[in-house]
C-alpha atoms as an extended CHARMM CRD file, in Angstrom:
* protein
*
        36  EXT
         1         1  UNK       CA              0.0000000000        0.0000000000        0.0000000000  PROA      1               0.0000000000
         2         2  UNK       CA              2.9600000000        1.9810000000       -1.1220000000  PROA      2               0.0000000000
         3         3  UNK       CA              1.8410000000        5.6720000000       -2.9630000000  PROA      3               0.0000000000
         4         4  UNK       CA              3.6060000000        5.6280000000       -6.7710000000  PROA      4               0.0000000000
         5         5  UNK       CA              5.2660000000        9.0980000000       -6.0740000000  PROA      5               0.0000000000
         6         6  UNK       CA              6.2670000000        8.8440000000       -2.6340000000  PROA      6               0.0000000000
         7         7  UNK       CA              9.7350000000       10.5380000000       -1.5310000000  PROA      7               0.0000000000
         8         8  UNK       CA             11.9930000000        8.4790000000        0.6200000000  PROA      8               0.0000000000
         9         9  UNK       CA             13.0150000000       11.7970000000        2.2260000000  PROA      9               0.0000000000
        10        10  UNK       CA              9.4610000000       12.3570000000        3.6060000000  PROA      10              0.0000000000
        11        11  UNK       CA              8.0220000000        9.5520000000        6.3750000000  PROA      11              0.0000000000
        12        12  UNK       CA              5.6730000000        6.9070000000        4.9000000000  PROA      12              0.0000000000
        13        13  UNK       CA              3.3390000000        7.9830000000        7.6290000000  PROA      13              0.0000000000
        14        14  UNK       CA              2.5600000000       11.4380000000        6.1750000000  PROA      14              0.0000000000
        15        15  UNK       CA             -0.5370000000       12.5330000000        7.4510000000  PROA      15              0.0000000000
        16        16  UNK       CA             -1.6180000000       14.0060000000        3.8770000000  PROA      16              0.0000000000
        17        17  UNK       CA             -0.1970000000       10.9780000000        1.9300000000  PROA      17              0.0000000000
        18        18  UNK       CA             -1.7510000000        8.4510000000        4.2560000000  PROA      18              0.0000000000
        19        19  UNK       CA             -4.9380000000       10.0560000000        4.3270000000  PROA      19              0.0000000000
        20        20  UNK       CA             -4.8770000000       10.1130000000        0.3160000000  PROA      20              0.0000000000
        21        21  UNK       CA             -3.6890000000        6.5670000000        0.0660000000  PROA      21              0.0000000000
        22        22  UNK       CA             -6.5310000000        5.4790000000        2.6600000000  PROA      22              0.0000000000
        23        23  UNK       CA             -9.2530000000        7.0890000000        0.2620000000  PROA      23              0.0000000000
        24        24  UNK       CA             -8.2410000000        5.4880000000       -2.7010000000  PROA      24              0.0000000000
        25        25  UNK       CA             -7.3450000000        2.3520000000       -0.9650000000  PROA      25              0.0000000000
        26        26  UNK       CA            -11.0160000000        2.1270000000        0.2790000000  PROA      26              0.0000000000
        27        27  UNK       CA            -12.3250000000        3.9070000000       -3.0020000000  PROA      27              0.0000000000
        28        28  UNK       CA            -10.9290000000        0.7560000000       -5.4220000000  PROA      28              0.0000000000
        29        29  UNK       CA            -11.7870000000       -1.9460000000       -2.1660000000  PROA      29              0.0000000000
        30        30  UNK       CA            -15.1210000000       -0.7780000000       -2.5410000000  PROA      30              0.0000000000
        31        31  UNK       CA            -16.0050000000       -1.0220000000       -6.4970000000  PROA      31              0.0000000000
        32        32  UNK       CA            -13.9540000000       -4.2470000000       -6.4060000000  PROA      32              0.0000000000
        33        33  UNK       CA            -16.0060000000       -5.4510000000       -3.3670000000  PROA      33              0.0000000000
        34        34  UNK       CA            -19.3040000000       -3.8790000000       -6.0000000000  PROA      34              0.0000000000
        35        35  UNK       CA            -17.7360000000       -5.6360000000       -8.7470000000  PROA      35              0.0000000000
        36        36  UNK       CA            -17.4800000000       -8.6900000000       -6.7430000000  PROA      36              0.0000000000
């Protein structure tokens, strides 16, 4: 659950870039759980 244009400099925990990822992790979960 890595973001494509993340810099190593910054913290994997960003709380702008986790926030982002967590939308569009749940976003695609949920049309593949529709899809499903």
């Amino acid at each position: 659950m890595t973001p494509p244009a993340a810099p190593k400099n910054q913290t994997p925990f960003d709380d702008e870039i986790s926030l982002l990822d967590i939308i569009q992790f749940f976003k695609a979960n949920l049309i593949k759980i529709l899809f499903l």
